[in-house]
DRENNUDO-571777 format. One record per residue: x, y, z of N, C-alpha, C in turn. Coordinates in pm, whole numbers, padded with zeros to 5 digits, always signed. Example, Ala and Ser with C-alpha at 12.3 -4.5 7.8 and 13.67 -1.06 7.14 Angstrom:
BEGIN
+01319-00569+00780+01230-00450+00780+01320-00330+00780;+01285-00225+00708+01367-00106+00714+01290+00003+00787;
END
This chain:
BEGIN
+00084-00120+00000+00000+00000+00000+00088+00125+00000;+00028+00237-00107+00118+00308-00102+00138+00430+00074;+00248+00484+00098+00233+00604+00201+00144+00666+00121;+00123+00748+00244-00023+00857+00185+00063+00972+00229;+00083+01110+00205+00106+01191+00200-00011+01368+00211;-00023+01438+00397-00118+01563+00315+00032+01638+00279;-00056+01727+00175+00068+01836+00109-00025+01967+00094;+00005+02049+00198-00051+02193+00270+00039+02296+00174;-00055+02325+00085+00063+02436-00027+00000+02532-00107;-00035+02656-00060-00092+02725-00132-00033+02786-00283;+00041+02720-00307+00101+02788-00439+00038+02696-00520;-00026+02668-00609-00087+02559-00701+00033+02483-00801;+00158+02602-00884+00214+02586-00964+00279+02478-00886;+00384+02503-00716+00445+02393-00664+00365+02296-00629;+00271+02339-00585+00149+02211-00532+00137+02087-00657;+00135+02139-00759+00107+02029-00814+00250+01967-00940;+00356+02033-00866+00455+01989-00899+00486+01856-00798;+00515+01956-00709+00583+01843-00591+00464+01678-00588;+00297+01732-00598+00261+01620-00632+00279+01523-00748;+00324+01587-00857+00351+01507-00969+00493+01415-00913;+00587+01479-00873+00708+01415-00871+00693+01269-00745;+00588+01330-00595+00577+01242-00509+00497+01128-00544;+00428+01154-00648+00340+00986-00668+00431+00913-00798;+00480+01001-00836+00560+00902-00958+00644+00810-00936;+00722+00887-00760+00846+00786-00673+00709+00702-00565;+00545+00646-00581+00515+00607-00521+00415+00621-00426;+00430+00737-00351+00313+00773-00296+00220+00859-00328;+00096+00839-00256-00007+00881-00263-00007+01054-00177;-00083+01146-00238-00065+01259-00212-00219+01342-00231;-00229+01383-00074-00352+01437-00130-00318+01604-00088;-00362+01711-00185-00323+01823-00179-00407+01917-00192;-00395+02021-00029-00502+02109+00019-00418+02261+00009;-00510+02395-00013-00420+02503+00004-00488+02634+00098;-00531+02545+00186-00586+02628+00366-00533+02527+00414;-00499+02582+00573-00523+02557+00704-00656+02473+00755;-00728+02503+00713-00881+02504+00744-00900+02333+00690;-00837+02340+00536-00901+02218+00485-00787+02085+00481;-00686+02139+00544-00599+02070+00624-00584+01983+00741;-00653+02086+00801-00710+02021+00969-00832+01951+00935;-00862+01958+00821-01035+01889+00796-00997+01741+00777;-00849+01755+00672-00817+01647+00642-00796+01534+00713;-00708+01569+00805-00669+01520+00917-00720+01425+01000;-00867+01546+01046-00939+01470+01090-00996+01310+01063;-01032+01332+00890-01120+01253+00805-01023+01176+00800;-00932+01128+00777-00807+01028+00711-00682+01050+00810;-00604+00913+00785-00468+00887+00809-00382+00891+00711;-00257+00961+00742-00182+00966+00718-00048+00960+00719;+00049+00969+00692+00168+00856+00704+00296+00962+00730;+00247+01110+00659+00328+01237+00679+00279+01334+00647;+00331+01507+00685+00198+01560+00675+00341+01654+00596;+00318+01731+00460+00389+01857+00424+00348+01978+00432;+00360+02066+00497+00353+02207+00517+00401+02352+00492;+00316+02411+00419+00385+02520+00398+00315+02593+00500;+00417+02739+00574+00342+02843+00691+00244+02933+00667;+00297+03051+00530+00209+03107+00479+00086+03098+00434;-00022+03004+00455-00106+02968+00418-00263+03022+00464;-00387+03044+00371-00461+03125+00414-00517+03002+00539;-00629+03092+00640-00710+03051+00732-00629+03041+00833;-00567+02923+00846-00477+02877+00953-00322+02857+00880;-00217+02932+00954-00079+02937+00935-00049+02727+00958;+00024+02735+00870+00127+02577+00918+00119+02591+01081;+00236+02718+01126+00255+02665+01265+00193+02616+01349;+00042+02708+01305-00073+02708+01429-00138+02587+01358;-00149+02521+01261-00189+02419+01231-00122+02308+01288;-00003+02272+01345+00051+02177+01381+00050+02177+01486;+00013+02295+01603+00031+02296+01702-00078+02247+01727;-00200+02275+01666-00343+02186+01712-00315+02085+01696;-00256+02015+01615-00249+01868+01576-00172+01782+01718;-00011+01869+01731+00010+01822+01820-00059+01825+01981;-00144+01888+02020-00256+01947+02113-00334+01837+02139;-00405+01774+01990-00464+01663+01972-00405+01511+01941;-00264+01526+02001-00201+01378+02020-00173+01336+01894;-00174+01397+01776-00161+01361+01644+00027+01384+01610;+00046+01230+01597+00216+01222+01602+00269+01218+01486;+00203+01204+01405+00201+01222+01249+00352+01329+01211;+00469+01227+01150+00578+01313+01106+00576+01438+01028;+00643+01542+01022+00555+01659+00965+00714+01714+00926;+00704+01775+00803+00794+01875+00714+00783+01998+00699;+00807+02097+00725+00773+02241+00696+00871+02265+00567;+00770+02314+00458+00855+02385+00360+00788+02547+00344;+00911+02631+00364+00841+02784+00380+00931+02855+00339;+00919+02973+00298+01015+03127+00278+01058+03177+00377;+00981+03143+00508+01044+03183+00628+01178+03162+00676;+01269+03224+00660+01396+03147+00692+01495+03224+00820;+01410+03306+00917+01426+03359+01014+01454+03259+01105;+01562+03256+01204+01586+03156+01326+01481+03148+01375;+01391+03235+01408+01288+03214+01522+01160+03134+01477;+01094+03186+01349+00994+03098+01316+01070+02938+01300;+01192+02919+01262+01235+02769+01237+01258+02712+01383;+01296+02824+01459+01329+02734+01601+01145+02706+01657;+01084+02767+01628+00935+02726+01645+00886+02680+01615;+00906+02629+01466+00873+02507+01399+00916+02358+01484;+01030+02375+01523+01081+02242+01549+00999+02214+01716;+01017+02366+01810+00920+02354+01943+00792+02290+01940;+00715+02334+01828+00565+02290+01792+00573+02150+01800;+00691+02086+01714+00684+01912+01696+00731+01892+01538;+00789+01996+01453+00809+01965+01345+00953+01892+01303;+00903+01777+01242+01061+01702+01263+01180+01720+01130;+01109+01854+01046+01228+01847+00963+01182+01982+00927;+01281+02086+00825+01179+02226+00745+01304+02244+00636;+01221+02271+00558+01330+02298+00411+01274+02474+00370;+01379+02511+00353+01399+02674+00300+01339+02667+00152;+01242+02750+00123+01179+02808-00026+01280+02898-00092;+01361+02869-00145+01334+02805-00307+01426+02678-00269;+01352+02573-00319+01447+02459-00308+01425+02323-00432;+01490+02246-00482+01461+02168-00559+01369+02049-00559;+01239+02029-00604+01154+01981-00559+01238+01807-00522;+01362+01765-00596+01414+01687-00549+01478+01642-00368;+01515+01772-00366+01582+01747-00205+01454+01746-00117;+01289+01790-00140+01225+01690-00036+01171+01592-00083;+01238+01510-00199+01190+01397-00168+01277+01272-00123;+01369+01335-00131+01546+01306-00045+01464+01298+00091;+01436+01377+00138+01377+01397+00319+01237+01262+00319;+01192+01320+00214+01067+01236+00259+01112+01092+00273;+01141+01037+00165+01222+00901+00159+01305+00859+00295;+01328+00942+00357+01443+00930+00479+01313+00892+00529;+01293+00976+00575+01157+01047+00668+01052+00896+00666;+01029+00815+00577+00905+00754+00545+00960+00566+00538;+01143+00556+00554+01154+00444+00544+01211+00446+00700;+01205+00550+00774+01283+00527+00940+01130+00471+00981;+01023+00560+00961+00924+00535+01012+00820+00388+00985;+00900+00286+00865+00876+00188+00798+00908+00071+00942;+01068+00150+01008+01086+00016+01098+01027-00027+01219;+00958-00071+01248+00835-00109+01331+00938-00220+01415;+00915-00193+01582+00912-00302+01675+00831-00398+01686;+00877-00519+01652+00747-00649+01727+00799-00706+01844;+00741-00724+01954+00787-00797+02055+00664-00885+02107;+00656-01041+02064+00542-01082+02141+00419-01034+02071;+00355-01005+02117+00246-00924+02125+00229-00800+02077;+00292-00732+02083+00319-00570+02100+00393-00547+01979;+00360-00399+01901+00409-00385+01765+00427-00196+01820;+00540-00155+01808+00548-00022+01851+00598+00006+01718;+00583+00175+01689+00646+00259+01616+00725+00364+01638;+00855+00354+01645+00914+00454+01727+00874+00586+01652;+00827+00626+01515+00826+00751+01458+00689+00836+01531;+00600+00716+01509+00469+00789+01579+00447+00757+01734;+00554+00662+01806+00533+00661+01964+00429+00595+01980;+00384+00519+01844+00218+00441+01856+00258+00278+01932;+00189+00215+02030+00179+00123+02068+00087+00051+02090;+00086-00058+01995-00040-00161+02015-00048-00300+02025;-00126-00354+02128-00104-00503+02163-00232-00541+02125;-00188-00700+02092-00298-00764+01980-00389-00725+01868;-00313-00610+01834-00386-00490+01713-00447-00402+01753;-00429-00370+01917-00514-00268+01929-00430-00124+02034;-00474-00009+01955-00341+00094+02008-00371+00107+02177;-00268+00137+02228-00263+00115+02384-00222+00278+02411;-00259+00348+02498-00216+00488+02541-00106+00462+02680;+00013+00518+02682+00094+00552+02743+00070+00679+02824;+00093+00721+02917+00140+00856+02980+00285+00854+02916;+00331+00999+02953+00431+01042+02936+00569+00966+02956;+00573+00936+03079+00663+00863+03184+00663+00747+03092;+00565+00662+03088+00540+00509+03081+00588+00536+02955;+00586+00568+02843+00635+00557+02698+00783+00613+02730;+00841+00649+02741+00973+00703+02787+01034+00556+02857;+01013+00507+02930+01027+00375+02985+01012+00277+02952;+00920+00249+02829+00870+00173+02744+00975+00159+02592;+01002+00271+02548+01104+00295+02447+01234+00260+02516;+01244+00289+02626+01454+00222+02693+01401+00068+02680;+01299+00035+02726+01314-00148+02749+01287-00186+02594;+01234-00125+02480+01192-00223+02394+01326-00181+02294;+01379-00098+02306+01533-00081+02230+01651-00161+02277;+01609-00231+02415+01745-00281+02483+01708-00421+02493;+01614-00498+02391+01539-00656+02484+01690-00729+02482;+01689-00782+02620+01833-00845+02603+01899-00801+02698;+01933-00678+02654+02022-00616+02791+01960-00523+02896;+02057-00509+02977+02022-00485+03146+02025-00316+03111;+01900-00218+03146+01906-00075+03145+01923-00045+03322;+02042+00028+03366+02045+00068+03454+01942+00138+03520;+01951+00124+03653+01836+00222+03757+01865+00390+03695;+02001+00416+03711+01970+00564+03691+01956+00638+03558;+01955+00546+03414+01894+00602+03334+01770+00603+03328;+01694+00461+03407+01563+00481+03373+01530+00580+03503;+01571+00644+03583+01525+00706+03668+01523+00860+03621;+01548+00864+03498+01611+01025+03455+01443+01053+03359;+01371+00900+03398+01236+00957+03327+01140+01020+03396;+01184+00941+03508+01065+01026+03621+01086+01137+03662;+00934+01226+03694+00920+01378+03741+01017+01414+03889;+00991+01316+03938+01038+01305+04100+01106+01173+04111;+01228+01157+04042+01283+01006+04080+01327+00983+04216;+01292+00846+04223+01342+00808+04362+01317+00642+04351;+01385+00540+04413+01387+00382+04376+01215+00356+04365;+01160+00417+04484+01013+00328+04501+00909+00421+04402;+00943+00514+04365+00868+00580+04233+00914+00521+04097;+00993+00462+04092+01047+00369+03973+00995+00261+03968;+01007+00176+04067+00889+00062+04076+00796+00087+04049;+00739+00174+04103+00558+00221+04069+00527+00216+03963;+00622+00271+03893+00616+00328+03773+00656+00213+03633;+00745+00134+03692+00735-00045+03624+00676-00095+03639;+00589-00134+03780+00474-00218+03759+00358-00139+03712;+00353-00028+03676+00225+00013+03590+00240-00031+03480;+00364+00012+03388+00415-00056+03267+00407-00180+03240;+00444-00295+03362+00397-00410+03327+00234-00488+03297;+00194-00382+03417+00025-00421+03377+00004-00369+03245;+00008-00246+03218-00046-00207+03062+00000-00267+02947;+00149-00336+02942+00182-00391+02783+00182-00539+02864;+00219-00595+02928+00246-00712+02992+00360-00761+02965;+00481-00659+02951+00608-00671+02894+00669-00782+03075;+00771-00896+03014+00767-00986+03150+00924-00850+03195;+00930-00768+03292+01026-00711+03342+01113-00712+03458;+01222-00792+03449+01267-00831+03619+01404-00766+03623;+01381-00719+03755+01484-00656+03845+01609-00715+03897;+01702-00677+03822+01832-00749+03847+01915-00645+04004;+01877-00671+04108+01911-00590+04220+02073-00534+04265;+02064-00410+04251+02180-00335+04239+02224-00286+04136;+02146-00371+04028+02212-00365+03872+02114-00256+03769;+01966-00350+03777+01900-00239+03681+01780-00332+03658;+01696-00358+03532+01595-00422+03515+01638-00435+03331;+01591-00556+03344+01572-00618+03177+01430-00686+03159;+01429-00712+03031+01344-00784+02929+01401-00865+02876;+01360-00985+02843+01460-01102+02792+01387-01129+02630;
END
């Protein structure tokens, strides 16, 4: 199945460049030029990456992503803009944007990004049961997505990157708000009830997953 691609671009001439070139290498591309009918999109459909330009009528990119991210939507996201001021780019990346390319650019070098961008997010964890995505932080057991708190996915990503080896107490303690040994426990056996990952405490040493 192909990636699906939104592409947020009020210029029509690039809009339907960059779409010509992105479905020819493959994916699917659907292409809006508001804010408005962006976030509509969103809503209505999944998608696999989202492209953005800032200038855009109704709702700006930025403030468009910031709702998204607001609404738990982890969806990898590109900013392509004229903006090329430190501050809107350092705000781009604050919002949650995981990449931004400077206007004028060759419609080739984002699809250089996207390609990056769309085969990291291809490599999927299976463990058991459990199928995580490190790009979208999505986790789901027996096909069905599981919600993390903050903490618990942070703790969840050290054990499912390390199955095998022993993660020390004080890295995983650098997740918690208020670390301390018996708030770490707490905070593993919640993790174990929610994924049912088997997690044992090697004492003095740290905790693994086998």
């Amino acid at each position: 199945m192909s990636k699906r691609i939104l592409l947020l671009e009020d210029d029509n001439l690039l809009g339907q460049t960059l779409v010509e070139l992105l479905e020819l290498n493959g994916y699917s591309v659907k292409l809006v030029t508001s804010g408005t009918k962006a976030l509509d999109e969103s809503y209505d459909d999944i998608f696999d990456l989202y492209i953005f330009d800032i200038n855009v009528p109704d709702i700006d990119g930025l403030e468009l992503l910031k709702s998204l991210r607001d609404a738990d939507d982890k969806t990898p996201t590109i900013f392509i803009s004229a903006m090329v001021d430190l501050e809107s780019i350092s705000n781009a990346f604050k919002i949650g944007a995981d990449d931004y390319i400077k206007k004028p650019f060759f419609p080739e070098e984002l699809l250089i990004r996207v390609n990056a961008k769309l085969s990291r997010k291809a490599s999927k964890i299976i463990y058991n049961n459990l199928e995580y995505d490190p790009s979208t932080k999505t986790l789901k057991k027996d096909g069905h997505t599981i919600a993390l708190g903050e903490v618990q996915e942070q703790l969840f990503s050290l054990f499912i990157h390390n199955i095998g080896q022993v993660v020390s107490a004080d890295v995983l303690l650098d997740c918690l708000e208020k670390p301390s040994p018996a708030a770490l426990r707490v905070a593993i056996t919640k993790l174990k009830q929610t994924t049912g990952l088997n997690i044992k405490n090697l004492r003095s040493i740290g905790y693994i997953i086998e």
